[in-house]
C-alpha positions in Angstrom: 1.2 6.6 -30.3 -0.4 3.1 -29.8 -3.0 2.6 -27.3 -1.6 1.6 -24.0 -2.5 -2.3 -23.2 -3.0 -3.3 -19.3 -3.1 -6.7 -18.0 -6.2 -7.2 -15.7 -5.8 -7.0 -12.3 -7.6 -9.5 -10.0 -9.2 -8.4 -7.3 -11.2 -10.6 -4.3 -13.6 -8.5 -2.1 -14.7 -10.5 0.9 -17.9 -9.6 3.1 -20.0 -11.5 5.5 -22.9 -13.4 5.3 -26.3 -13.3 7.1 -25.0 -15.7 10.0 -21.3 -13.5 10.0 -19.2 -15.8 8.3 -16.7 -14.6 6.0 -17.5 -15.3 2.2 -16.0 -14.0 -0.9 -18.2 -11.6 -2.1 -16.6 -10.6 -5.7 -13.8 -12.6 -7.5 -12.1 -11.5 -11.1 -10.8 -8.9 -13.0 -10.9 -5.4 -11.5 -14.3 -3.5 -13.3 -13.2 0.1 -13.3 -9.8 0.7 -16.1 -9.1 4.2 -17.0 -7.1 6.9 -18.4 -5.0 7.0 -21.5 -6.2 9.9 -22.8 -3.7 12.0 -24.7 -1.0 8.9 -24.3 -1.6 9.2 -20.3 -1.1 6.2 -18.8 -4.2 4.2 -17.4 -4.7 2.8 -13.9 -6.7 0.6 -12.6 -9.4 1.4 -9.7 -9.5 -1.1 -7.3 -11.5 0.5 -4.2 -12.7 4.2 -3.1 -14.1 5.1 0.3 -15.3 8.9 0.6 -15.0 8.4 4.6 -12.9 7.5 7.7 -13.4 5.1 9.3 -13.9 3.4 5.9 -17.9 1.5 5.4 -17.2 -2.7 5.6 -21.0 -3.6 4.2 -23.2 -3.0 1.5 -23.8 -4.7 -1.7 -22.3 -2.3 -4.1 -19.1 -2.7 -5.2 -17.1 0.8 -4.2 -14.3 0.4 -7.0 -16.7 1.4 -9.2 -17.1 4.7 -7.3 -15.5 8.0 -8.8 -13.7 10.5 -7.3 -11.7 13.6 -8.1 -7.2 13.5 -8.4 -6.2 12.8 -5.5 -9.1 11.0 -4.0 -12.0 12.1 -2.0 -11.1 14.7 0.3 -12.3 12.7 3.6 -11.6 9.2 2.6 -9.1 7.8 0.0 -8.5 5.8 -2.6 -6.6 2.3 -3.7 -5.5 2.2 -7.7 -2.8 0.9 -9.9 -1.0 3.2 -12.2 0.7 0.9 -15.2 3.4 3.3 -15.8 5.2 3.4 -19.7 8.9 3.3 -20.0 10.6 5.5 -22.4 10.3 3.8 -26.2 13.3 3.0 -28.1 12.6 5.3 -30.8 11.3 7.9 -28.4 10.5 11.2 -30.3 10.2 14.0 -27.6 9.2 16.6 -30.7 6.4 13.8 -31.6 5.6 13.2 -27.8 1.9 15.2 -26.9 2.7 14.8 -23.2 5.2 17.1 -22.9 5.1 20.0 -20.8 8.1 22.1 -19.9 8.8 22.9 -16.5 6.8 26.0 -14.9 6.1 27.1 -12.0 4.0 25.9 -8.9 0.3 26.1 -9.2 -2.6 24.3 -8.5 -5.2 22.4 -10.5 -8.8 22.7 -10.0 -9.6 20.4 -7.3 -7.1 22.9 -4.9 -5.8 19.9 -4.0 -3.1 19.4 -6.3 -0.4 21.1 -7.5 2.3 20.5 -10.4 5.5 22.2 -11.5 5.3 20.4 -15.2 8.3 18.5 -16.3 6.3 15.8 -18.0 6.4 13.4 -21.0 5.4 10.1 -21.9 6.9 8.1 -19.3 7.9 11.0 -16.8 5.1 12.1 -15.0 4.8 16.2 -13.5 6.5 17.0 -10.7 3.8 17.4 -8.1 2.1 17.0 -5.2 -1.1 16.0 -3.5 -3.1 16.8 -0.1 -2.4 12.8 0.6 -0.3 10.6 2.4 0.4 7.4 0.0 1.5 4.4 0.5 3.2 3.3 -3.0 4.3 -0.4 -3.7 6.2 -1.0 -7.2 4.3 -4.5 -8.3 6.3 -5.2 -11.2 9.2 -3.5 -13.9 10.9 -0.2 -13.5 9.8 3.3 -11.6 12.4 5.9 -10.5 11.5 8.6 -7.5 12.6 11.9 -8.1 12.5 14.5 -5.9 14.4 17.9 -5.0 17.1 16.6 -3.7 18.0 13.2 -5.1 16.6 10.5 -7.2 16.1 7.0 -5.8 15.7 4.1 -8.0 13.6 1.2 -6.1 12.4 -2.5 -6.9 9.9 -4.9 -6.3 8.2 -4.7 -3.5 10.2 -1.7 -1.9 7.5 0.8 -0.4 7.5 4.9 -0.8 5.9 6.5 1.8 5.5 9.9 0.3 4.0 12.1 2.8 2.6 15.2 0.8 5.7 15.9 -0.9 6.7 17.2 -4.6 8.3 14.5 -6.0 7.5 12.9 -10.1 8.1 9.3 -11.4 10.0 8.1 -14.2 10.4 4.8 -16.0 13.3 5.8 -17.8 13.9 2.3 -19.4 11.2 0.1 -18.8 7.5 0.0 -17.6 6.0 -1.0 -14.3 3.3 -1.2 -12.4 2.6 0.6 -9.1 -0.1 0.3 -6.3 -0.8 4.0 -4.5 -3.2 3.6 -1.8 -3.9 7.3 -1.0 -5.4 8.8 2.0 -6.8 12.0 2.1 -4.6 14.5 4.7 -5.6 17.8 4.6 -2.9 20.8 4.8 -3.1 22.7 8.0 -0.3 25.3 7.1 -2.1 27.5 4.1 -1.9 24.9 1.5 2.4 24.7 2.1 1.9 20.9 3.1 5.0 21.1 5.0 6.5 18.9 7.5 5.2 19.3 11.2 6.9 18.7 14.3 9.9 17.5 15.0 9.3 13.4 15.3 12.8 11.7 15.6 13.0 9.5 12.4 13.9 6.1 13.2 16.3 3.8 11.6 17.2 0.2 11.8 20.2 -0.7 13.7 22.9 -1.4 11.3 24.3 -4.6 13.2 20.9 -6.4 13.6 20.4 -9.8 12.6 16.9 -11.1 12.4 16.7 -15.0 13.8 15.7 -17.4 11.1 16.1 -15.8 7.9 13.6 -12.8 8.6 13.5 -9.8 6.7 12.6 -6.0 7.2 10.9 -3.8 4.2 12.6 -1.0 2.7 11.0 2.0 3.2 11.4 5.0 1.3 10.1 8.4 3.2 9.7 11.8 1.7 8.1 15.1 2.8 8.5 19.3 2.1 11.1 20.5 4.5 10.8 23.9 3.0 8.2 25.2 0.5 8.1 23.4 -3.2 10.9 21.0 -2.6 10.5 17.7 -2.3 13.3 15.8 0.1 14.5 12.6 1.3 13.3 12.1 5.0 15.0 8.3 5.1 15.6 5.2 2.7 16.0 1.3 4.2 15.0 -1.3 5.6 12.5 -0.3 8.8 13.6 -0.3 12.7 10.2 -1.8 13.3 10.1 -5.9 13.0 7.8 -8.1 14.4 8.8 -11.7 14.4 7.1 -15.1 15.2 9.0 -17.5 17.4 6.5 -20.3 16.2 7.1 -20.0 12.5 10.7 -19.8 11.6 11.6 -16.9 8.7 8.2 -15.2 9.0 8.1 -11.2 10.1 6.2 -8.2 9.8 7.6 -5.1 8.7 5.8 -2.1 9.9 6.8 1.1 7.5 4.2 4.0 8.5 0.8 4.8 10.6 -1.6 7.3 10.5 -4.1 8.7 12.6 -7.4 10.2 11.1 -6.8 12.6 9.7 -3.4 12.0 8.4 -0.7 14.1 9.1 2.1 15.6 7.4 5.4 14.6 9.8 8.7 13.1 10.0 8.1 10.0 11.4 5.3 7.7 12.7 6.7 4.3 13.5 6.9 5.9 17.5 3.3 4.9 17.8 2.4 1.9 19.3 2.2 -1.2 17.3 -1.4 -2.4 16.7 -3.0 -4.6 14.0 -5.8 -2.2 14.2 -4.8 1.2 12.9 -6.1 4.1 15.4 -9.0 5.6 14.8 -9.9 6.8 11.3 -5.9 6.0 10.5 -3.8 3.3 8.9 -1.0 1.0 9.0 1.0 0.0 6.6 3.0 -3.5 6.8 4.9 -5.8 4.4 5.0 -9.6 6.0 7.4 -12.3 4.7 5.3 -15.6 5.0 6.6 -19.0 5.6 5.6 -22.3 4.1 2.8 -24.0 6.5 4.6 -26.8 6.2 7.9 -25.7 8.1 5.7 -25.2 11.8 2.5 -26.9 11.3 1.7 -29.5 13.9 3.8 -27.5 16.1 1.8 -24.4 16.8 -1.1 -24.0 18.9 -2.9 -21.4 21.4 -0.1 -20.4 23.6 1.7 -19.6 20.2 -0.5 -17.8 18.2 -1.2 -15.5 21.9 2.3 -15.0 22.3 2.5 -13.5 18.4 -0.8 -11.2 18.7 0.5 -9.9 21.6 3.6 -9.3 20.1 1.3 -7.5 17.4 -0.2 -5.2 19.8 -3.4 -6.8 19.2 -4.2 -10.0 21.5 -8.0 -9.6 20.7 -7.6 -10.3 16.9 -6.9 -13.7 17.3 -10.4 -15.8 16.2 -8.2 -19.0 17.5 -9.6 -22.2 17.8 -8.5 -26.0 17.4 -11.4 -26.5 15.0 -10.5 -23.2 12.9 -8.9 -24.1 9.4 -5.7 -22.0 10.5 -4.4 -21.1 13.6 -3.4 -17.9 12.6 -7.5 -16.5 11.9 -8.4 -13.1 13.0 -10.5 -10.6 12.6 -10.9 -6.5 13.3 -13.1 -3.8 12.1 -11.0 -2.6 9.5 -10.5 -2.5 5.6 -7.7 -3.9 4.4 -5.5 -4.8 1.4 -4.0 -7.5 1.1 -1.3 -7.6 -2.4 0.6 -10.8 -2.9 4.0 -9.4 -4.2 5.8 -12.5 -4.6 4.7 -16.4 -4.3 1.4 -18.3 -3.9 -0.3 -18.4 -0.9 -4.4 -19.2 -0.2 -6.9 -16.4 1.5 -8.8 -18.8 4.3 -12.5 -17.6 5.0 -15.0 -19.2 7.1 -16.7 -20.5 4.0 -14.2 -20.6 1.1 -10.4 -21.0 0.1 -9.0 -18.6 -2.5 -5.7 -19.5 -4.6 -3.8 -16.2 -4.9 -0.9 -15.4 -6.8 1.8 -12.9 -7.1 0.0 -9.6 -8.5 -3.8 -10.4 -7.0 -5.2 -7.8 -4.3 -7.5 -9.3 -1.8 -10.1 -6.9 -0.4 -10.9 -7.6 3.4 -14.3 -6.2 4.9 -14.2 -6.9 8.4 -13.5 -10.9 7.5 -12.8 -13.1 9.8 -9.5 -14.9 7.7 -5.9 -16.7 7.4 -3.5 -16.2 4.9 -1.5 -20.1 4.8 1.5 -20.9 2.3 0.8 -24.1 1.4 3.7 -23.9 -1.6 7.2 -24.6 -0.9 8.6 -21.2 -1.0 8.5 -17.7 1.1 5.8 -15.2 0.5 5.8 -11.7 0.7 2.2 -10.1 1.3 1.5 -6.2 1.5 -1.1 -5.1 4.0 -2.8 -1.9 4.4 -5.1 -1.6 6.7 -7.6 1.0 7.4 -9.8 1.9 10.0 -13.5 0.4 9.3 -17.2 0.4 10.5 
């Protein structure tokens, strides 16, 4: 079969410089490109951290650092996997990935395990001793699990909380971003659901003001042993809008608290910027154009929103900052521009981002501003940093 051709993926790691102020610290493509081996498909490594809360200095660059599937077993992991549809001419008796389905058992690492079903653009049904947060970028990927199969697009979000499940791209490629956090199995290496956590939906008859919009989140878990299930699938109960800027929201689709657990729901927690500690948070925001609000915002505003955030002492306000909207926590985050244009503010640089780039925030004071003409939808995990 022909080698497997990615297209780079850009990545801009910010850090600080001797006085604190935020600088970009690497910008281009992403250094670390693997797999492929045996028509595998690659990925792309774009960050590793081996701890919680997550290291936000040092000089080297941690995408380079490697780690054993599924990630290091006290930290995680953030990587693209540029999945391979199913070829016209497909060939399963030429195919060298496939593998029949079998029965559970683990892989070396004790920290997977796989029930086969594979080819060249199915992966194995498995599971992993993670919680990820999974954003399709681009093209085609199906979820299957146990109980159903659930077809997503662009920019929808799977939360798969240690559950069997396998991807397909029956059709067509596509690209998909796993951030993976390491949650270790407390239940003899089941990795089944705990608790009882009401799962939360959004209210069918709500109307967002102002064109808003919520994320579609796609849960999944182990109810019973080996089976993968469906916990929910739609748009999240938990919104966060800005009165000051007219069509923007944030969607908030899962937390975690260090070290993550395997349950129902999570979106019960209080709402922070800042994850709690060692955790995560995973949001999706919808971005208006600067234009539509500027001149019209100012301190009482931007309190108003990071309290609505849950986190009043992000805000870095100021009249003479270049946004009004700068903040700044100790945490790590990712920030993925799934659709639009929109510029990374930092204390001494501007970055033009664009639809597929994955900004890399080290405890950085920054904005994100729209300065195009159209909405932009940004994903942001962030993790808990020192």
């Amino acid at each position: 079969m022909a080698e497997q051709i990615v297209k780079p993926v850009r990545r801009v790691v910010t850090g600080n410089d001797n006085n604190g102020k935020s600088k970009v610290v690497w910008d281009g493509p992403a250094p670390s490109v693997r797999g492929g081996e045996n028509g595998a498909n690659k990925y792309t490594d774009l960050w590793i951290w081996n701890e919680s809360p997550a290291p936000l200095n040092g000089q080297n660059d941690d995408g380079k650092l490697t780690y054993d599937f599924p990630g290091p077993p006290k930290g995680g992991h953030l990587r693209i996997v540029h999945g391979q549809g199913k070829p016209a001419n497909y060939d399963a008796s030429k195919d060298s990935r496939v593998l029949a389905p079998h029965a559970p058992k683990p892989r070396p690492s004790n920290r997977v395990w796989d029930r086969g079903g594979r080819n060249l653009f199915d992966s194995d049904m498995h599971k992993t001793e993670t919680v990820d947060y999974a954003i399709l970028l681009n093209g085609q990927r199906r979820l299957i699990l146990d109980d159903c199969a659930v077809d997503w697009k662009p920019g929808d979000v799977v939360i798969q909380v240690g559950a069997y499940h396998q991807w397909s791209s029956p059709d067509q490629g596509g690209d998909v971003m796993y951030d993976m956090i390491a949650s270790p199995f407390t239940d003899g290496l089941k990795g089944l659901a705990q608790g009882n956590d009401k799962i939360l939906r959004a209210d069918p008859n709500r109307k967002l003001p102002g064109g808003a919009k919520a994320a579609r989140r796609i849960v999944t878990i182990d109810r019973e042993a080996g089976k993968g299930s469906l916990v929910v699938d739609g748009p999240t109960p938990d919104v966060c809008i800005d009165a000051a800027r007219p069509g923007f929201s944030s969607s908030r689709l899962w937390v975690t608290r260090g070290p993550a657990e395997i349950v129902y729901e999570s979106l019960h927690l209080p709402r922070h910027i800042e994850p709690p500690p060692g955790g995560s948070v995973m949001n999706v925001a919808y971005i208006p154009p600067d234009d539509a609000w500027k001149g019209k915002v100012g301190a009482t505003e931007v309190q108003a929103f990071f309290r609505a955030m849950g986190s009043p002492g992000a805000s870095t306000y100021s009249p003479q900052a270049p946004h009004p909207y700068t903040q700044k926590t100790r945490t790590l985050e990712f920030g993925t521009v799934l659709e639009g244009e929109i510029v990374l503010l930092l204390d001494t640089q501007e970055v033009k981002m664009k639809a597929g780039d994955v900004a890399i925030i080290r405890g950085s004071n920054h904005a994100w501003s729209n300065r195009s003409g159209s909405m932009v939808t940004l994903a942001i995990a962030t993790h808990d940093g020192k």
